[in-house]
C-alpha positions as CSV (number, residue, x, y, z in Angstrom):
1,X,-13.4,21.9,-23.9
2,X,-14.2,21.2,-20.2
3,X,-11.5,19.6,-18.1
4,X,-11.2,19.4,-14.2
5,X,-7.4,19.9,-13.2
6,X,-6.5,18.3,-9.7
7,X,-3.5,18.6,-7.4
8,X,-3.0,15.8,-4.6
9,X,-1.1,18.7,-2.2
10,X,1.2,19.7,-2.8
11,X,1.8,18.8,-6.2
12,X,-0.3,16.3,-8.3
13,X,-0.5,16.6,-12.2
14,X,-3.8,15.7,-13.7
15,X,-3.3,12.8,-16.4
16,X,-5.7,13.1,-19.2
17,X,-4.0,11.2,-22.6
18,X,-5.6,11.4,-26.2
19,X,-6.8,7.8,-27.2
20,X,-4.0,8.1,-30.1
21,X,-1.0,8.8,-27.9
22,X,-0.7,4.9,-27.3
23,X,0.3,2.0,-29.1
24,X,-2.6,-0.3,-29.4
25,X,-2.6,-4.3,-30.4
26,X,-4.5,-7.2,-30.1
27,X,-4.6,-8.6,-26.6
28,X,-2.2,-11.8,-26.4
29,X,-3.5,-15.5,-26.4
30,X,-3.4,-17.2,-23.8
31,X,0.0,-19.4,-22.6
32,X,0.2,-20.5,-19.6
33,X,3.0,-23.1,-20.0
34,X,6.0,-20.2,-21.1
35,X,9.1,-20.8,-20.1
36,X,10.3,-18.9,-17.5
37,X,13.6,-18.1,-18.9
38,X,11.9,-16.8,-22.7
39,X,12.7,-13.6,-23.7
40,X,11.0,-10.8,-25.4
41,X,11.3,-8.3,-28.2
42,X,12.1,-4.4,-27.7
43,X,8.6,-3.1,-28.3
44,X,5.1,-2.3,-27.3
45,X,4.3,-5.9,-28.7
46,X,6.8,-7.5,-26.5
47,X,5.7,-5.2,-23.3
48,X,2.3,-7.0,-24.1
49,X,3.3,-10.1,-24.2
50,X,5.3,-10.2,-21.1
51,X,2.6,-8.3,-19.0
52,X,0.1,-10.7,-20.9
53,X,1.9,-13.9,-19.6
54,X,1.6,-12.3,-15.9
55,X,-2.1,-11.8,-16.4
56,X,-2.1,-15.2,-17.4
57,X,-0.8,-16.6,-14.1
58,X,-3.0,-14.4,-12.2
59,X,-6.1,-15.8,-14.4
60,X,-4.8,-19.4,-13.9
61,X,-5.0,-19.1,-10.1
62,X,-1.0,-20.0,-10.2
63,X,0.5,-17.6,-7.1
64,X,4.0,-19.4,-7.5
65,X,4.3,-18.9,-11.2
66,X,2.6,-14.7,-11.4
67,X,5.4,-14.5,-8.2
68,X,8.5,-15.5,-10.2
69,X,7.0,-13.7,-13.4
70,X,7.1,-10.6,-11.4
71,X,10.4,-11.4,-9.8
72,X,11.6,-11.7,-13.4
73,X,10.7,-7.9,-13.7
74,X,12.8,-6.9,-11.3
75,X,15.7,-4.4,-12.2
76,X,19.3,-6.6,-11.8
77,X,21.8,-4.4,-12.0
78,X,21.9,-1.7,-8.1
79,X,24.1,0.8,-10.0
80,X,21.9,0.8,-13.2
81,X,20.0,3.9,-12.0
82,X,22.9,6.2,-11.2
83,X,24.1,4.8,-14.2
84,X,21.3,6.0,-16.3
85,X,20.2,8.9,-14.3
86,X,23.6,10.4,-13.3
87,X,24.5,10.0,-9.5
88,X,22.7,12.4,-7.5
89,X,19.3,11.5,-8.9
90,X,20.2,8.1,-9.4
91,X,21.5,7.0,-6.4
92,X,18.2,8.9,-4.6
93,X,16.0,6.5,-7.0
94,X,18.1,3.4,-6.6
95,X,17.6,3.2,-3.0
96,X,14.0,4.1,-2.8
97,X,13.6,1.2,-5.7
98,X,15.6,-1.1,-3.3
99,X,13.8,0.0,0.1
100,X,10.1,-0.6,-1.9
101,X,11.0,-3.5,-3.6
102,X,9.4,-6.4,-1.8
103,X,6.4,-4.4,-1.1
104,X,5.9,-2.7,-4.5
105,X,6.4,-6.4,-5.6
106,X,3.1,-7.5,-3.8
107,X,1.8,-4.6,-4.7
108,X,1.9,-5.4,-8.3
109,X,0.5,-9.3,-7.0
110,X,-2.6,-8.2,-5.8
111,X,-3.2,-5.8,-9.4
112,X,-2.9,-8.4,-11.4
113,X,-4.9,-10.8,-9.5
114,X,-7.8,-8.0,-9.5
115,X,-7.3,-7.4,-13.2
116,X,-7.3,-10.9,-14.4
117,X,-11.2,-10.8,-13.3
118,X,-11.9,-8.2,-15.5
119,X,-12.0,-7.8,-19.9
120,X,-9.4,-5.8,-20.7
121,X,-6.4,-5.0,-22.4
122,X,-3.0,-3.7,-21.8
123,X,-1.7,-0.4,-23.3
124,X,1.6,0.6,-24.0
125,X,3.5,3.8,-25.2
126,X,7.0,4.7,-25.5
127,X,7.5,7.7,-23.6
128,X,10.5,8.7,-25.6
129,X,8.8,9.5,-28.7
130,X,5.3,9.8,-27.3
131,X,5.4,12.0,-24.0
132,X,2.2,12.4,-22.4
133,X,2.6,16.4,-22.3
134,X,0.5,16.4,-19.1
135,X,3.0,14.0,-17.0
136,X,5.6,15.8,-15.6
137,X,7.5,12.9,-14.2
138,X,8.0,12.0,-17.7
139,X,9.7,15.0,-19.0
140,X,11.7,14.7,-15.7
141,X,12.7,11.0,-16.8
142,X,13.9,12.2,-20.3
143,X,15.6,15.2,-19.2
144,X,17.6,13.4,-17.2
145,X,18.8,10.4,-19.3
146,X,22.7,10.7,-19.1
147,X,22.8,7.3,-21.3
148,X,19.9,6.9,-24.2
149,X,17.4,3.9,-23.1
150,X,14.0,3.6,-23.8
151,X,11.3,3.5,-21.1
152,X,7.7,2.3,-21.7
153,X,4.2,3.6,-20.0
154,X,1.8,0.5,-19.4
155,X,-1.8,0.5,-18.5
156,X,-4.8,-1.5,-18.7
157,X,-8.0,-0.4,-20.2
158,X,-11.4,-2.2,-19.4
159,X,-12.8,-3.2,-22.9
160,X,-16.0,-1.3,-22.4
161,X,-14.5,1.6,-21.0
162,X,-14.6,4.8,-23.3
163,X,-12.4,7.1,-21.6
164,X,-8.7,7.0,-21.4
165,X,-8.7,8.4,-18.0
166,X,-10.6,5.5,-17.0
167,X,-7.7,3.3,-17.4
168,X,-5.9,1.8,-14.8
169,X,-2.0,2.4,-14.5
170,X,0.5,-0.7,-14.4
171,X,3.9,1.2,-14.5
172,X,6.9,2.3,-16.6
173,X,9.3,-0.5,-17.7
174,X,12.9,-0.3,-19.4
175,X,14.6,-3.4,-21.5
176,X,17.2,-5.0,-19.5
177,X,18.4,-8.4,-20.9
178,X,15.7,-9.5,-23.4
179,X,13.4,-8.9,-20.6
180,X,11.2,-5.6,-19.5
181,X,11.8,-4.5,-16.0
182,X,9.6,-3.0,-13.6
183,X,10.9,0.6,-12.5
184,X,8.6,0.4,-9.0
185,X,10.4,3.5,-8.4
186,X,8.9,6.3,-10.9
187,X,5.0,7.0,-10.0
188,X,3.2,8.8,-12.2
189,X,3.3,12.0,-10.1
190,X,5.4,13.4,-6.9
191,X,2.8,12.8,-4.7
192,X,3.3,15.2,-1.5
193,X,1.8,16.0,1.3
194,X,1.5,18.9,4.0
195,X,1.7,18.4,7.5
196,X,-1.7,18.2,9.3
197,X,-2.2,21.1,11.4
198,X,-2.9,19.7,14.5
199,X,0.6,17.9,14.4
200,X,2.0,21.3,15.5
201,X,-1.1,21.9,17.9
202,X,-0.1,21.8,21.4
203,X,-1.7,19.3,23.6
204,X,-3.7,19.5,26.3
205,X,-2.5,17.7,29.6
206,X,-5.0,15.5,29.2
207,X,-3.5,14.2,26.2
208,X,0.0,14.2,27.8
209,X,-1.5,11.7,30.2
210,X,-3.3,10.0,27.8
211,X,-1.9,6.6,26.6
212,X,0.8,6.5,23.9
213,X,-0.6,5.7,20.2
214,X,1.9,3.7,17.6
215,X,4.3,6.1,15.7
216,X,2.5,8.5,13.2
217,X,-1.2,7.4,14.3
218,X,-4.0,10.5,13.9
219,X,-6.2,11.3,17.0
220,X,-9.6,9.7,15.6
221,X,-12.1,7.7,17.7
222,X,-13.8,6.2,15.0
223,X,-11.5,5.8,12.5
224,X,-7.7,5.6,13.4
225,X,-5.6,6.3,10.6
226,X,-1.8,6.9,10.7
227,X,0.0,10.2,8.8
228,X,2.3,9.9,5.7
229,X,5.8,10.2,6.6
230,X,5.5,10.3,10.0
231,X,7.3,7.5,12.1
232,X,8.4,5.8,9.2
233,X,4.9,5.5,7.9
234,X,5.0,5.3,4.1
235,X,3.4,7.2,1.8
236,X,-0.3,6.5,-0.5
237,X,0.2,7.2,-4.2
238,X,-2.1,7.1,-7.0
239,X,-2.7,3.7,-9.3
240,X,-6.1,5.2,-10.9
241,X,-7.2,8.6,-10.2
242,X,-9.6,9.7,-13.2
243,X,-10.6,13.6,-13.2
244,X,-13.7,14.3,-11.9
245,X,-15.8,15.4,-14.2
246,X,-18.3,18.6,-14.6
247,X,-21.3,18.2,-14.1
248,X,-24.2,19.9,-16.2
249,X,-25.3,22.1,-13.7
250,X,-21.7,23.3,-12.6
251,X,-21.1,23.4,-16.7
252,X,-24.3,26.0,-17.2
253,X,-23.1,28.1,-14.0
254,X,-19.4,28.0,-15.3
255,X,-18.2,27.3,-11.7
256,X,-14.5,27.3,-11.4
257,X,-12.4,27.3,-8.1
258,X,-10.3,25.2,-6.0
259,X,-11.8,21.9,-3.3
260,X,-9.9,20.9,-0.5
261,X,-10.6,17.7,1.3
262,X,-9.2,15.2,3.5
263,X,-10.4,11.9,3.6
264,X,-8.5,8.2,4.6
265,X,-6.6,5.9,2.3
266,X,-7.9,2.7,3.4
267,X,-5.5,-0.5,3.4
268,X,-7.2,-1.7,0.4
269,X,-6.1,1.5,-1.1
270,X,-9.8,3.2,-1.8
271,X,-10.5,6.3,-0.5
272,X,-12.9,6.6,1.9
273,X,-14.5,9.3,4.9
274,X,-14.1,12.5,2.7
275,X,-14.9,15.8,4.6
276,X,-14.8,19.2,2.7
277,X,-12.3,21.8,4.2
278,X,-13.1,24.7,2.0
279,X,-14.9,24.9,-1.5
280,X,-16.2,27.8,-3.1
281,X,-19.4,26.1,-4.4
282,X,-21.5,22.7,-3.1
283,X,-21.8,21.7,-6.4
284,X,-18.3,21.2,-6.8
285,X,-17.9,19.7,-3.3
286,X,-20.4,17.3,-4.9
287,X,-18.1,17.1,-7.9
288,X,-14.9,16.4,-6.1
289,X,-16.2,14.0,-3.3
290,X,-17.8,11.5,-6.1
291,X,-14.5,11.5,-8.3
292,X,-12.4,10.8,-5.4
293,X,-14.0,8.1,-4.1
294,X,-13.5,6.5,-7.5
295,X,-10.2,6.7,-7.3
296,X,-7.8,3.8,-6.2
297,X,-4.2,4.2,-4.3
298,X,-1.5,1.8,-3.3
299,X,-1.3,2.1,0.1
300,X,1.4,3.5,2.8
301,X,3.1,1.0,4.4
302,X,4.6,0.7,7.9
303,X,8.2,-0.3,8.1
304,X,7.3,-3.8,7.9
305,X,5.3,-3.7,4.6
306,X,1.8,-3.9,6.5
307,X,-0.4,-1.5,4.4
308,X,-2.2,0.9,6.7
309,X,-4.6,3.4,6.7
310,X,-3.6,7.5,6.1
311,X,-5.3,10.5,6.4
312,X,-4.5,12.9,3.6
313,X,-5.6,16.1,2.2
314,X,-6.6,16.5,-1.3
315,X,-6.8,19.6,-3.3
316,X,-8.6,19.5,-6.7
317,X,-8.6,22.6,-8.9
318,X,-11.1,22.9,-11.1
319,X,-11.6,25.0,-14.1
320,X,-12.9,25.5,-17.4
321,X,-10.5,25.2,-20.7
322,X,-11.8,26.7,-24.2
């Protein structure tokens, strides 16, 4: 069996499910004229339904309605997560749900808007009786229920797509007052990221004359992009991110080893300008550039929820599994 395994540096945890660890129905009909205040039933069905009537809005062209559909989603209670999670971790994800809100909210706008031009379906899974064993945020999310409530994995699967890695991830909900809510705050992985090097290069006087750039922007001509974390710059984090796959000439050589890159995070959350840093073979530079460009991101934001461009470095192990 041939997998490629990829960190996003520090740490990010290659997601590769089996078609049979989800809970597959028919796709929904359509309904455009639900009432806003209907309520749906605890299970995969009724995470369909309710994502279905969202998709619906989006389809219709109806920006009002798919905004108070995904307001609906929202999470009602502040204390619900130190609640559920106990206090110290929590609290910590209460108030990065709150701080993200409004942006992860348009966030999840502009998905369904680009889904509801495509055939497809959504998927759903309940991740307390069918862990993906390759997620770790999942076990994390278990392990640390201090009250039992159920929490669902939702994606979307283009109808001619073949493989589940090609699917494109929605988010993990909970059941909150006949209604599924969006938990904005759990990504699928704890997306981190190194400092660049020349951030702790000295500069030249030159440069200390030079004119001051915004908060966090990286020293590039032609493409100015800002760094993750720095200045209050946000963070990218990964909304489809399929493994790149071997190639038959890096299968016959058995090539293994690890690809660093860094490449941009465009606004529009595709990854773009990738430059190899170190690689033990070309063919799996070829490998690892043509995957991640595939790959779509939500964005960092600045502090006022513009999306912006980021440089980040991406390290993508790849080796060879019986």
């Amino acid at each position: 069996m041939l997998c490629a395994a990829r960190t996003l540096r520090l740490c990010f945890v290659l997601v590769l499910l089996p078609l049979s660890a989800f809970s597959q129905g028919p796709i929904a009909p359509s309904r455009p004229q639900v009432d806003l205040n209907r309520t749906y039933p605890k299970s995969p069905d009724g995470l369909r339904w309710q994502l279905q009537d969202i998709w619906n809005a989006a389809r219709d062209g109806n920006p009002a309605r798919l905004e108070s559909l995904i307001k609906l989603t929202e999470i009602p209670d502040p204390n619900w997560f130190a609640r559920i999670f106990g206090q110290e971790k929590g609290a910590r994800w209460g108030e990065a749900y709150a701080k993200d809100l409004a942006g992860s909210e348009k966030d999840m706008e502009d998905l369904m808007t680009r889904l509801a031009g495509e055939d497809g379906e959504f998927w759903v899974r309940n991740i307390n009786y069918e862990p993906a064993p390759a997620r770790e945020v999942e076990r994390a999310l278990i392990d640390s229920l201090r009250q039992p409530v159920e929490i669902f994995f939702a994606s979307w699967r283009k109808r001619d797509s073949e493989a589940i890695s090609k699917s494109t991830l929605v988010g993990y909900f909970v059941f909150i007052d006949g209604r599924f809510r969006w938990d904005s705050a759990i990504v699928p992985a704890d997306v981190q990221f190194v400092p660049h090097q020349d951030e702790k290069t000295p500069q030249s006087p030159a440069a200390e004359n030079a004119a001051p750039q915004p908060p966090g922007l990286a020293d590039s001509s032609a493409h100015p992009a800002y760094r993750p974390g720095v200045g209050g710059v946000g963070y990218p984090q990964c909304i489809s991110c399929p493994s790149p796959g071997y190639s038959k000439t890096a299968r016959k050589k058995r090539l293994q080893g690890t690809v660093l890159m860094q490449g941009i995070v465009q606004p529009d959350g595709t990854v773009t300008d990738l430059t190899i840093v170190k690689s033990p073979d070309e063919e799996l530079s070829n490998m690892a550039v043509q995957g991640v460009s595939n790959w779509q991101m939500k964005p960092a934001r600045l502090p006022d929820g513009e999306p912006v461009a980021t440089i980040v470095t991406v390290e993508l192990n790849f080796r060879l599994v019986r």
